[in-house]
C-alpha positions in Angstrom: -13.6 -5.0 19.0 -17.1 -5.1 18.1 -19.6 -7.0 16.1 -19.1 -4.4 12.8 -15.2 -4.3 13.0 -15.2 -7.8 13.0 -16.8 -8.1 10.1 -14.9 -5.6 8.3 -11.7 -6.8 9.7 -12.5 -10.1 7.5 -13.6 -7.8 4.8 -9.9 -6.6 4.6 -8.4 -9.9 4.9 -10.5 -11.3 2.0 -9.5 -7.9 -0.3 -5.2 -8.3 0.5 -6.0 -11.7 -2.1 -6.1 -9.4 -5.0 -2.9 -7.4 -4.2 -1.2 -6.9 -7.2 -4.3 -7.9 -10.1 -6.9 -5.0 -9.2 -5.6 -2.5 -11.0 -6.8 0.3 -11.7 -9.3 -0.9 -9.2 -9.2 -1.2 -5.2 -8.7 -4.1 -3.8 -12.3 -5.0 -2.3 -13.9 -7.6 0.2 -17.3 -8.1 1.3 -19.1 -10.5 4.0 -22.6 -11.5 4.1 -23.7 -12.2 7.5 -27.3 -13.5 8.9 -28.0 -13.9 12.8 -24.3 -14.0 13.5 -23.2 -15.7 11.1 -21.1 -15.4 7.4 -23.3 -16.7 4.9 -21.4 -15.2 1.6 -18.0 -14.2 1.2 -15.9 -12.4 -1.8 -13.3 -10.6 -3.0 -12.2 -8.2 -6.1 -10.2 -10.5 -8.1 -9.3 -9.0 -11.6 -10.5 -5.5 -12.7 -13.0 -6.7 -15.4 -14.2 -9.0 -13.4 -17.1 -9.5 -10.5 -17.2 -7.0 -7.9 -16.6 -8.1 -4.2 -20.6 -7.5 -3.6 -21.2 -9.6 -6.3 -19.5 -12.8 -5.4 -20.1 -12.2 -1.6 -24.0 -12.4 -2.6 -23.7 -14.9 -5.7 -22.1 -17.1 -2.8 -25.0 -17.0 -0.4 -26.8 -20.7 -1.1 -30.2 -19.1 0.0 -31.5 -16.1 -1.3 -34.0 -15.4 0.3 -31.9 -15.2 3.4 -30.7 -11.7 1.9 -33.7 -9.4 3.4 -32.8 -10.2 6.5 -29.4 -10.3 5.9 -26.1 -7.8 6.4 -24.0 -6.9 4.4 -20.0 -5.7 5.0 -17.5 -3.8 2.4 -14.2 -2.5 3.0 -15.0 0.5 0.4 -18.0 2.0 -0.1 -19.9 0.2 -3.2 -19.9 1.3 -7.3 -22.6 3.7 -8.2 -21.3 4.3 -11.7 -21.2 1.3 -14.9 -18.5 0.9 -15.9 -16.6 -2.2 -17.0 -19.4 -3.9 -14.5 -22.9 -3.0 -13.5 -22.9 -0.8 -10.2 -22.9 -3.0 -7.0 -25.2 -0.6 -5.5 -27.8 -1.4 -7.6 -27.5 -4.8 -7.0 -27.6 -4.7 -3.1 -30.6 -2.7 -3.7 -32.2 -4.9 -6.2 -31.8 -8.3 -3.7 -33.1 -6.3 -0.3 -30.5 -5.9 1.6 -31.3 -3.3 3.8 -28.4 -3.5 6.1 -24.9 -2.2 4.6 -21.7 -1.7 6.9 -19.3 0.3 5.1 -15.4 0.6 6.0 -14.4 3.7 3.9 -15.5 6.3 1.3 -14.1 5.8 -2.1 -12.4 8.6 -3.2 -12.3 8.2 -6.3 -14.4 11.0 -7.9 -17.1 9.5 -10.1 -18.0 6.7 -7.1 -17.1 9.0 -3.8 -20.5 9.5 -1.9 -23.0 8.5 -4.7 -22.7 5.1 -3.6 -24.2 5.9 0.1 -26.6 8.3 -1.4 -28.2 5.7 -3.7 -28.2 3.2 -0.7 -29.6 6.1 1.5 -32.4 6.7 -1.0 -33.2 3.2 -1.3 -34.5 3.0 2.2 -31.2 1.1 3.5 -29.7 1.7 7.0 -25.7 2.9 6.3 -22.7 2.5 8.9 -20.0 4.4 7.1 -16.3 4.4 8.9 -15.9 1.3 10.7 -11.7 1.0 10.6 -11.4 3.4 8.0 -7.8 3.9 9.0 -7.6 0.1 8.2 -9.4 0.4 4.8 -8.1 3.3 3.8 -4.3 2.0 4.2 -5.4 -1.6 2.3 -6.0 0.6 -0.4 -3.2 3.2 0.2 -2.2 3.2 -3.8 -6.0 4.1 -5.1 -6.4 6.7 -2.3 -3.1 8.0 -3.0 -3.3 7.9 -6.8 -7.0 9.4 -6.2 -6.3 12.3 -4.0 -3.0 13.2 -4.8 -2.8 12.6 -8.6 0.5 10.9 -8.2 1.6 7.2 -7.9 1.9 5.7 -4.5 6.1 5.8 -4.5 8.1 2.8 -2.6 12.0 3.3 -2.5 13.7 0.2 -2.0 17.5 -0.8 -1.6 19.9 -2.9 0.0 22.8 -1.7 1.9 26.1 -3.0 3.1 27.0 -3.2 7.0 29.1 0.0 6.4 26.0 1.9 4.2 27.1 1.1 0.5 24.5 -0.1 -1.9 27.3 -0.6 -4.7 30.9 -0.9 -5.2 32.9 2.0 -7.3 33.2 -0.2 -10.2 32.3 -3.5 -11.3 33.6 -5.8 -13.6 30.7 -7.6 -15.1 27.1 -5.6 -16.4 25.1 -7.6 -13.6 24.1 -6.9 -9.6 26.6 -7.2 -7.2 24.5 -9.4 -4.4 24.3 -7.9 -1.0 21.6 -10.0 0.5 20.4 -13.6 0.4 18.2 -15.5 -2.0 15.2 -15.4 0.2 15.8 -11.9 0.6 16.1 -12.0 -3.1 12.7 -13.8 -4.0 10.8 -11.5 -1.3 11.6 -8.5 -3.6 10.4 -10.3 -6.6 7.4 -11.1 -4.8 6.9 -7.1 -4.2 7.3 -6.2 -7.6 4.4 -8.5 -8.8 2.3 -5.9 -6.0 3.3 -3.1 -7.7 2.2 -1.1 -11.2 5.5 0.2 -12.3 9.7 -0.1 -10.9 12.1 2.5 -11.8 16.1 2.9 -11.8 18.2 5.2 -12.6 20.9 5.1 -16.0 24.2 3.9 -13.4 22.5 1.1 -12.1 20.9 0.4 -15.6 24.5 0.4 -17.1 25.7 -1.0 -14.6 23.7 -4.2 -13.5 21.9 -4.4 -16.7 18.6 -5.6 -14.6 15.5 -7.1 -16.3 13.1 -6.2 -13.5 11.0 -8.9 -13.7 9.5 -11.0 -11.5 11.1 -14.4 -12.6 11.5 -15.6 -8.9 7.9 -15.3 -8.2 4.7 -16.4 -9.8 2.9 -12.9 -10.6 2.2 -10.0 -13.2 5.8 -8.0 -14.1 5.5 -4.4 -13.8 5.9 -1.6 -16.1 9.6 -0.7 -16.5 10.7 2.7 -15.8 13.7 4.3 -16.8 15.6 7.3 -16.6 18.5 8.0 -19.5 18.9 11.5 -19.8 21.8 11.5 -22.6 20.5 7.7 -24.1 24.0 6.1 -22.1 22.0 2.7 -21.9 23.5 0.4 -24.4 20.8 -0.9 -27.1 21.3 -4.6 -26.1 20.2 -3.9 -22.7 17.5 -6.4 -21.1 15.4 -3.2 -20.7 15.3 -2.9 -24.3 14.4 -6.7 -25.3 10.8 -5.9 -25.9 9.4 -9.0 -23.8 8.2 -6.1 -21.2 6.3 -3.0 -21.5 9.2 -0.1 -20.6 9.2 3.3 -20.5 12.1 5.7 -20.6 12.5 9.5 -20.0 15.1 10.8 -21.4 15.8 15.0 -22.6 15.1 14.5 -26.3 12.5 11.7 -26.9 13.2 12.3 -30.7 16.7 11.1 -31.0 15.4 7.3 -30.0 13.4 5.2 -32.1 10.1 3.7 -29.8 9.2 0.2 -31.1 7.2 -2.5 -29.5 7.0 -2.2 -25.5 9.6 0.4 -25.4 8.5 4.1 -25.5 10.6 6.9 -25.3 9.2 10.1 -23.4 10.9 13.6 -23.3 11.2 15.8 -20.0 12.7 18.6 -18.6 15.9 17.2 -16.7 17.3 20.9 -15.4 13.3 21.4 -13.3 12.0 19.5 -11.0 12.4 15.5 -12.7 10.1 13.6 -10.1 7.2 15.7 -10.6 7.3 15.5 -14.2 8.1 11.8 -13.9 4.7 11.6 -11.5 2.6 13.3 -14.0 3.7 11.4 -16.9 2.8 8.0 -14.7 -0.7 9.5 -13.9 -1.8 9.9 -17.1 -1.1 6.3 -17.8 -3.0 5.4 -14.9 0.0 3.9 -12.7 -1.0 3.6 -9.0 2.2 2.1 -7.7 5.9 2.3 -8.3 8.8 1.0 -6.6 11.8 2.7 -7.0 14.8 -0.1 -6.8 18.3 2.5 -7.4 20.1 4.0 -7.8 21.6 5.7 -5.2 21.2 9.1 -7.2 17.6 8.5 -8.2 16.1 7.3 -5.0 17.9 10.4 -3.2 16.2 12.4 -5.7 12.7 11.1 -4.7 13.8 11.6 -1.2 15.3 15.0 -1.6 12.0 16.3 -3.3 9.9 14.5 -0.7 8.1 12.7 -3.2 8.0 9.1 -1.7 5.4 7.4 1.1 7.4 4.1 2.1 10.9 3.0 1.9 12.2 -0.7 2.3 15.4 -0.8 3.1 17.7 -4.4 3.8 21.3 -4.6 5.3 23.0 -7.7 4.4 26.0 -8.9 6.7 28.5 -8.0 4.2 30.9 -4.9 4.3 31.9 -3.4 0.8 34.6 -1.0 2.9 34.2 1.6 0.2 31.7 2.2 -2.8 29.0 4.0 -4.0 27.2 5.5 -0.4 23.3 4.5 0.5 20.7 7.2 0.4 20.3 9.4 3.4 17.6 10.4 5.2 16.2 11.0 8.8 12.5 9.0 8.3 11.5 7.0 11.5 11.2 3.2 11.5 7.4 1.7 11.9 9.1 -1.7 11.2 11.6 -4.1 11.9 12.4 -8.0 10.9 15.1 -9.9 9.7 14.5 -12.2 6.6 17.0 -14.9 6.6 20.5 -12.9 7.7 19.1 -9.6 6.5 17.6 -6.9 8.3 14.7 -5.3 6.7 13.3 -1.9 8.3 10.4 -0.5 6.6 9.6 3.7 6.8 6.5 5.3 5.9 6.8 9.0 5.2 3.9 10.8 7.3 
């Protein structure tokens, strides 16, 4: 490794601390470093707020040490205002001469304006140290950037002999297949993400509140599909205390009211698409899909999905409704508590 990855190495680690309150932004860090040595840190906290550049310089105790001075980003730095001043101008404004620079942004109104402006400045540019690295930190914004869809995560627990639910169930709540721990680690993933999804069975069925009560973070959007309006009105999806979304084919026949908005689409063409487009416009960089069965093989069958998480508790339901198929290769493999968790990324 050498001197610049190191530093941009600690960029990344100091950007993973604003998983989850970024968006729309990227998660960001930046190091200041003067003969060997960090003299500023910071991180992209809440979009609104101070840049990574900025704090990593408001940190630095002597000015005047900046001139001489280096400074690391994960992603290339603002060139546009907009809820902030542009962080280029600001490197540029305290001479700093030196920038190190782990990835383009791709986003369209930043993407290689920042450099230029740097460029034109008279500052010497690296550009691409661990941009594989950077480029996955951020794998929602570059996704959401360059393919104008959400970054899609299918997630789902599964029996020892591949059932995610049983045929029928007695009670309108989740039959458990994993552990508490296993339980709290999913809340803790849905305070990551922008949006979670489920289909009308498991809404009907498990009457879910997709919330993140097990874990101290921001609850996602709600998503959910009801293409004849099954869901029963008294549903925890529809108790207003969450912002929730549902597509259904006739938008007209419901009545929207506060945090719950009805939106039509075409269920006979091509569902995940139009559900992708729909999430785009409102600016949604993440979902996590969380069942069931029927809707994540959907996503999978249209290949419309980058990462799946996928547990296997110790239990065996001997019959039931059937996990999701599909032939994805495993880049990861752990078990939390007495679950197994394997984690797929679809290249």
């Amino acid at each position: 490794m050498n001197i610049h990855e190191k530093y941009i190495k600690r960029c990344i680690q100091l950007a993973q601390n604003g998983l989850g309150t970024t968006y729309p932004n990227p998660m960001v860090g930046s190091v200041i470093v003067y003969k060997n040595k960090i003299i500023g840190e910071g991180w992209h906290r809440v979009a609104g707020e101070p840049h990574a550049e900025v704090l990593a310089i408001r940190s630095v105790k002597d000015e005047s040490l900046l001139k001489h001075s280096t400074i690391y980003v994960s992603l290339e730095p603002c060139s546009h205002y907009g809820k902030t001043p542009p962080c280029s101008d600001l490197i540029i404004a305290k001479g700093i001469k030196k920038v190190v620079i782990g990835s383009v942004d791709p986003f369209a109104e930043v993407s290689g304006r920042g450099i230029k402006k740097l460029l034109d400045a008279g500052c010497k540019v690296h550009v691409g140290i661990l941009e594989q690295e950077c480029q996955i930190l951020n794998k929602r914004f570059f996704t959401f950037h360059q393919k104008n869809r959400p970054y899609i995560i299918l997630k789902w627990a599964q029996s020892q002999d591949n059932f995610i639910a049983p045929e029928k169930q007695e009670k309108r709540e989740p039959v458990w297949i994993t552990k508490p721990y296993t339980k709290q680690l999913v809340h803790k993933w849905r305070s990551e993400e922008q949006g979670i999804m489920v289909g009308t069975q498991t809404a009907v069925a498990d009457n879910p509140g997709l919330n993140t009560r097990l874990w101290n973070g921001p609850d996602p959007l709600r998503i959910v599909l009801d293409r004849n309006l099954r869901i029963p009105k008294d549903s925890t999806l529809f108790d207003g205390r969450i912002k929730t979304i549902v597509f259904t084919k006739n938008s007209e026949k419901a009545t929207s009211k506060k945090n719950l908005i009805f939106k039509t689409i075409d269920f006979t063409r091509g569902i995940t698409q139009q559900i992708c487009e729909v999430l785009f416009s409102l600016e949604i960089q993440s979902v996590i899909i969380e069942g069931g069965a029927k809707t994540l093989q959907t996503f999978i069958d249209a290949d419309l999905w980058d990462e799946a998480r996928v547990f296997t508790g110790k239990i065996q339901l001997q019959k039931g409704i059937k996990a999701p198929v599909f032939s994805e290769k495993i880049i990861s493999e752990k078990n939390i508590g007495c679950d197994n968790l394997k984690i797929y990324i679809n290249d």
